[in-house]
N, C-alpha and C positions, 0 to 999 in steps of 0.2 A: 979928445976931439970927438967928436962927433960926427956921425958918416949919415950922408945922405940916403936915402933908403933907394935900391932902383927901381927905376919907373918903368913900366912897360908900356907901349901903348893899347889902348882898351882894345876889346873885343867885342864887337858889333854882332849881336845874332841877326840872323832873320826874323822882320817883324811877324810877329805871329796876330792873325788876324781873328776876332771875335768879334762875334754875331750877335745882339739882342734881337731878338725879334718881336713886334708889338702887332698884337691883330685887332682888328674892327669888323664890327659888323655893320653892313649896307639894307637895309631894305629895298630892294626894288618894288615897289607894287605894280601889278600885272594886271589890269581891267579888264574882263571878259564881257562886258554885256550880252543881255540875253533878253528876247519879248518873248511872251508867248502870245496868240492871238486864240482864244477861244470862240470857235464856228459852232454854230447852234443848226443842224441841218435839221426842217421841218417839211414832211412832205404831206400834198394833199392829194389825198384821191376822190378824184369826182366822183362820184356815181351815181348815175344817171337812170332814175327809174318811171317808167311809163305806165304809171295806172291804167287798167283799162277797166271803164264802165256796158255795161251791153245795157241794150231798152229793146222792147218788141212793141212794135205798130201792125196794129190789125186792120187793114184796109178795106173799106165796103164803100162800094158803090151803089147808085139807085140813078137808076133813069126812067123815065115817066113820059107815058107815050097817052098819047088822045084816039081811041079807037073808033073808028070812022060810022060806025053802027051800034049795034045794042050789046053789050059786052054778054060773056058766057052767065052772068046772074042775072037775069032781068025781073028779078022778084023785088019786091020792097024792101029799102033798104037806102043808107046814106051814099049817096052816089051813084046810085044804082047798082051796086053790088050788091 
């Protein structure tokens, strides 16, 4: 005869849990914009210069007068001088 072998009923563990883990990489790109303005400061300085010339004027006078009589020469001569 032949005997039935006994059964038990199974034994359930706790599921044991495992992890792959898979990584990626993102780029974010981040824009900073930037101007620069290049200022050219130019200054001017006037300056203002005043030549000065001089001149000299020698001023003579003559006035002429008609003497009423015989003048101090009365010798010969143009005019009577």
């Amino acid at each position: 005869m032949h005997c039935r072998p006994n059964m038990v009923g199974p034994i359930v563990h706790p599921t044991q849990c495992c992890y792959t883990h898979t990584h990626g990489k993102t780029f974010v790109p981040h824009i900073h914009p930037q101007h620069t303005t290049n200022i050219n400061h130019q200054h001017f300085a006037h300056v203002h210069y005043y030549p000065q010339t001089q001149s000299n004027v020698s001023q003579a006078t003559h006035q002429h007068f008609v003497s009423p009589g015989p003048g101090p020469y009365t010798g010969s001569g143009f005019g009577g001088y």
